[in-house]
C-alpha positions, 0 to 999 in steps of 0.5 A: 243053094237053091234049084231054078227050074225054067221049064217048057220053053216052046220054039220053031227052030231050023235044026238038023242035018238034012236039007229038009229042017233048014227048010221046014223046021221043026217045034222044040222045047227046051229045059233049063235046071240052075244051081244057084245061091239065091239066098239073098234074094229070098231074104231081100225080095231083089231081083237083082239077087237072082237069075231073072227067069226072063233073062234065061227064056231070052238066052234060050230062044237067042240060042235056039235062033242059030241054025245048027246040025246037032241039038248037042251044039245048041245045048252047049251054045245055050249053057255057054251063054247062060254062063257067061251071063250069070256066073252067079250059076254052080251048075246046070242042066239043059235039055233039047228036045225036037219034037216028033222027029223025022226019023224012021219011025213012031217018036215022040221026041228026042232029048239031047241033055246037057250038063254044066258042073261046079269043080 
């Protein structure tokens, strides 16, 4: 079993509950954690073995593409997809983040991080 870190994903996305985000957007990034057997992979050099970091960035900004209210329905859209595309996946972890938020306030970011376990 082996970890697949796919980190930083960079986006302008259109997220949020105010009229004014469907509007202006925002800048996102986004982090994707995969458990996985890539075992296979490690001894064959095949691609095919593996969870192909492309097909996850293509996942994410698929995702990332559909407007939502709540960074919580991204990130379940994305782990959902993600799932659904790679069953070879034990468990994941997804996180969203919307930098400098329109909140009242000094804020860096908000991280809404989602989690996918094996039973």
């Amino acid at each position: 079993m082996g970890v697949i870190t796919v980190s930083g994903i960079k986006l302008y996305a259109f997220h949020g509950c105010m009229q004014e985000e469907a509007k202006i957007g925002s800048d996102y990034e986004v982090d994707v954690v995969l458990e996985c057997d890539f075992s296979e992979a490690a001894m064959s050099d095949d691609l095919t073995q593996t969870v192909n970091y492309v097909a996850v960035n293509k996942i994410v900004t698929e995702e990332m593409a559909i407007r939502s209210k709540l960074l919580e329905h991204v990130a379940q859209r994305i782990i959902t997809k993600l799932a659904d595309n790679h069953p070879e996946i034990v468990s994941m972890e997804v996180s969203v983040a919307k930098l400098n938020p329109p909140i009242d306030g000094n804020v860096d970011r908000v991280v809404v991080t989602e989690f996918l376990k094996s039973p």
